[in-house]
Structure formats: structure tokens, C-alpha cells
N, C-alpha and C positions, 0 to 999 in steps of 0.2 A: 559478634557485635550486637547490643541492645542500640536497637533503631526504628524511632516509632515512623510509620508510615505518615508523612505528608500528604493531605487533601489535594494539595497545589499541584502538586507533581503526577498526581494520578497513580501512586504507589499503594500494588499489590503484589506481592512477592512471594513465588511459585515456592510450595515447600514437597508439594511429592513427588517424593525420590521416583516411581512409576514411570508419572508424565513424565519427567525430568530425563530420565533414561528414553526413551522413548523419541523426545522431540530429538536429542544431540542421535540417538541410530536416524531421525529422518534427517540432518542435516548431514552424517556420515563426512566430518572432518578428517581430512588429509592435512598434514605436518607442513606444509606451505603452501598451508593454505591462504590466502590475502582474506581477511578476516574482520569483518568490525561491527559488535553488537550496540545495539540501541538500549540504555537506560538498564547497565549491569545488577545495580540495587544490589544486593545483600550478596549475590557468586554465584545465586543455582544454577546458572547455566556456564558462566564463568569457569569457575571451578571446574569441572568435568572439557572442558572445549581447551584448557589450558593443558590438561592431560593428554591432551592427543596435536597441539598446535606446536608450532615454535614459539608463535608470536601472533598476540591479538588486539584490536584495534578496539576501543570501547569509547560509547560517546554518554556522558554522564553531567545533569547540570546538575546536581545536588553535591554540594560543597563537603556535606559531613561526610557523604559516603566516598567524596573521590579521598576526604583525608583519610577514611580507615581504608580503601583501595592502598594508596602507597604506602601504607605498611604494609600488608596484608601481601601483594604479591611481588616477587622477584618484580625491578625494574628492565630486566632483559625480556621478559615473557609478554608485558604490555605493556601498550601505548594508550594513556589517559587523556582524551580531548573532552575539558569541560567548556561543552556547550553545548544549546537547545538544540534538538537534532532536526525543528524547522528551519534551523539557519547554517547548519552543519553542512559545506562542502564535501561530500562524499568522492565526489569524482576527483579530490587532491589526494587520494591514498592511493589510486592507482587504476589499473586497469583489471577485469574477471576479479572484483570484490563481490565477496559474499557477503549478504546481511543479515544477521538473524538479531531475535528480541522478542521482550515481552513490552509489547510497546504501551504506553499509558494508552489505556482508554478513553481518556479524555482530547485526546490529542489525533489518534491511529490513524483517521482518517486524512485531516492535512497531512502527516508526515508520509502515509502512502502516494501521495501526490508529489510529493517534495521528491519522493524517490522515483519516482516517473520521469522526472525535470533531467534525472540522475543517470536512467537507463543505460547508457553507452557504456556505462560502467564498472556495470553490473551481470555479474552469473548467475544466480541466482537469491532469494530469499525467502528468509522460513520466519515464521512470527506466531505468537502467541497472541490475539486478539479476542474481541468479545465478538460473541458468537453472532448475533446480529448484523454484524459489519460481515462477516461470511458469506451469511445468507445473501446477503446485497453481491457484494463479488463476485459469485458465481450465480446468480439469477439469470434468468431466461426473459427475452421478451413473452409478453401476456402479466408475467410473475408481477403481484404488488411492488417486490423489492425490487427489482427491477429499474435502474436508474442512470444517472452520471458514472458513481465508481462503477458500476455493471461496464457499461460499456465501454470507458475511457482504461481501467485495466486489463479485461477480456481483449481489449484490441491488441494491449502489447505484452501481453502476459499470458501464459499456461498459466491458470491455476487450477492447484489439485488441493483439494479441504483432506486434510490426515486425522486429526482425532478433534475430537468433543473432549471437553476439560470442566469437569464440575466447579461449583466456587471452594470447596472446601479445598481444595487444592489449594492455596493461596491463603495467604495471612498479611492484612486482614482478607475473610472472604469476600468478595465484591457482591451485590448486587444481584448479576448475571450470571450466566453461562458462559462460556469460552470455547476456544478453539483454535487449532493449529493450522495453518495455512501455506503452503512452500507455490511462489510465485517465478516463475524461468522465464525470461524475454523471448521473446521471440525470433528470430530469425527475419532477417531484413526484408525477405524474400517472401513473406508470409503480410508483409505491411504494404495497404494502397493507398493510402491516404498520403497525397503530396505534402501536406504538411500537418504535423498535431496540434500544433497552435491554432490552426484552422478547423480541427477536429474538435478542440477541445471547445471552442467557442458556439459551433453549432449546436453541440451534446449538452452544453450549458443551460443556452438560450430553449432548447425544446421542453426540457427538465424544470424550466425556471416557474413555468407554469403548464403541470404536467395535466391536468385534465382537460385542456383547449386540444382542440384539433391543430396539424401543425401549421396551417395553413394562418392560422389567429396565434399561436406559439408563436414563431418564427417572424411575422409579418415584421416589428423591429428593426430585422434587421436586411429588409426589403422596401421599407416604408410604405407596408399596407398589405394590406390579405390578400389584394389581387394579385399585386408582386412575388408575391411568396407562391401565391399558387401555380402562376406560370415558373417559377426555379423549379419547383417539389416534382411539377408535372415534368420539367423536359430532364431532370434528372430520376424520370421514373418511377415515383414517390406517390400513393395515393393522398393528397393532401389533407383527406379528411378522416387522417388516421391520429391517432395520440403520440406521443414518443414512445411508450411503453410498450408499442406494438412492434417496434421498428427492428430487425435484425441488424448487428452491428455495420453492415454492409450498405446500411442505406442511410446510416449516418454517413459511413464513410462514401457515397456518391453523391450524398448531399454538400458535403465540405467540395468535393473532388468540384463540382458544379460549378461553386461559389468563383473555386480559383479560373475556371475555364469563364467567367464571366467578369470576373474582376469586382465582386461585390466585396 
């Protein structure tokens, strides 16, 4: 298929056969497998995932490419859902879905989010993203990149970064650097935070304005710095610390606090 890459859509489309071999061994597909890739574009990973699946789940908004899609493969092998995959209910295909993609760049980060929303649903995911968005991921308090998605997926995710991906790999080449990502939930049992809603809100508010101490950070949502200071303190928190300093664990007894106060 001649298909020029759309700006809108964030379309870069993976052409070596290397990577391409490489990401489908780190997702090591099984024949029933419950299956559903993000923004299939042209087949490179299509193609090869159908050779080893029964049947695969693809979420695709680009019109021309879902019409060369049904030609293009058996109707028994996939299931085409043309929609944005920020508004794509993932959790109606079932239960231990796998997600993998080359997910637009433009978007990667709300839709990592979207699938957070998603979790219960989820075994794992493998994704092709820009490299940059990696380095945040897996950051470490101290680290610059260090932030919201640091913290907010590190809390309910294994992540393991697998390979660095040049731009030539890709037509058109992007920009940037890339990289492969495989993301696993974590285990209930492994989670303290009573609620992520609650997590996500504090992990927000501290990031919103990340070079303030949290005690000036957070104050919002205590109505005043002194407020804030007696939370931070009796939930163990130096308050005149930054967020960036913070191991996951005191975001998460800082949310835990909130609910034990009723703020």
C-alpha cells in the first residue's frame, strides 16, 4: 500500500525487519493470546503477530488504512475498532489483554494514562515509544526526568526498557530516538495506596509546580502552607523537600494521610 504518513495522526511507521523481529521475541506471542495493538498503520508488527495469533484486536482511527486493513487480512484473524485509542474502552475485550504498539508520539503519553484507567485488564504491554518518554518512566527520584508518569506508573507497573530504536528505522524518520518498553501490573499485594484517584491527585498537585518545596507545592490543597506542613509532617514527609526528591512511597503515605484525615 502507498500511504503517505499523516502529521495529525503522529504516523511513523517501523520498517526494520531487525527491530521488528526483536520487539514480536520480547512480546513472545502465544496462539490465544487475547490480543489488541495500538494504531497498526502499514502491518509491521501486524503481520508477523498474525503469524503466530488466532486472532487480533487492532484499534486504528485512520479511515484509509482501516480500508486497506479489510482487504488486506482474512476477516477471521482480526478485529478492526476504528477509534481514538484515548476513548477506546479496552477493558470490553476482556480480561489478561495484552497491549502492544507503536503508539503516536504525539499522543503516548495520555494514552499511557488511559491505560492505567485500564489496568484490571491488563497482562501486560510492550510499546514502541520515543525515547524521552522512557527516560521519564523509569527515572529515579533526584533524576530531572523524574515526575508524574515516573511515579504514577512505577507505582503500578514493572517497567523493563529492551532496546533503543534509531529514527532510520521508521519512514518517515522522526525527529528523535525511540525505544521499546514492556510494562507488567503489578500484583495487588505490592499496592498501598487506598486509593489511585487519591494518588494520582497528590502526584499531580506536587509536579504542578515542581521547584516549590511541598509544603508551598501542595499547600492548595490544604488551604495554606501551614496546613500542608502539619499533613507532610504527621504523614512523615520533610515538607521542605521538592517532589522530585520523593520515593514513590511518600507520595503514596502522603495520599494514605489525606484519606486518614478526610481532606
Amino acid at each position: 500500500m502507498k500511504h503517505v504518513a499523516k502529521k495529525r495522526f503522529g504516523q511513523n511507521f517501523l520498517t526494520d525487519q531487525g527491530v521488528i523481529d526483536s520487539l514480536v521475541d520480547a512480546i513472545s506471542p502465544k496462539a490465544d493470546d487475547l490480543m489488541v495493538e495500538i494504531g497498526p498503520g502499514l502491518g509491521a508488527l501486524t503481520k508477523p503477530l498474525l503469524h503466530k495469533l488466532d486472532m487480533l484486536h487492532v484499534v486504528e482511527v485512520d479511515r484509509d488504512i482501516i480500508d486497506w486493513m479489510q482487504k488486506e487480512y482474512a476477516k477471521k484473524s482480526i478485529t478492526i475498532h476504528n477509534s481514538d485509542a484515548l476513548k477506546f474502552d479496552f477493558g470490553s475485550l476482556g480480561k489478561n489483554l495484552r497491549v502492544v504498539g507503536n503508539l503516536p508520539y504525539n499522543i503516548s503519553t495520555p494514552i499511557l494514562f488511559h491505560l492505567l484507567d485500564n489496568v484490571r485488564h491488563i497482562t501486560d504491554m510492550h510499546f514502541m515509544l520515543q525515547k524521552e518518554v522512557v527516560e521519564r518512566m523509569v527515572a529515579t527520584p533526584g533524576d530531572t526526568d523524574f515526575g508524574r508518569i515516573s511515579v504514577m506508573l512505577q507505582y503500578r507497573f514493572h517497567i523493563e526498557w529492551l532496546i533503543d530504536v534509531p529514527p532510520e528505522s521508521f519512514d518517515p524518520a522522526p525527529k528523535v530516538q525511540s525505544a521499546v518498553v514492556r510494562l507488567i501490573p503489578k500484583d495487588v499485594s505490592e499496592l498501598h495506596a487506598k486509593k489511585l484517584e487519591k494518588l494520582s491527585q497528590v502526584v499531580q498537585t506536587a509536579f504542578s509546580q515542581r521547584r516549590k518545596m511541598l509544603r508551598s507545592a501542595l499547600s492548595s490543597r490544604y488551604g495554606g502552607s501551614a496546613p500542608a506542613e502539619e499533613v507532610l509532617s504527621s504523614a512523615g514527609i520533610d515538607p521542605t523537600l521538592r517532589g522530585e526528591a520523593l520515593e514513590i512511597s511518600a507520595f503514596v503515605a502522603i495520599a494514605r494521610r489525606e484519606i486518614e484525615i478526610g481532606s
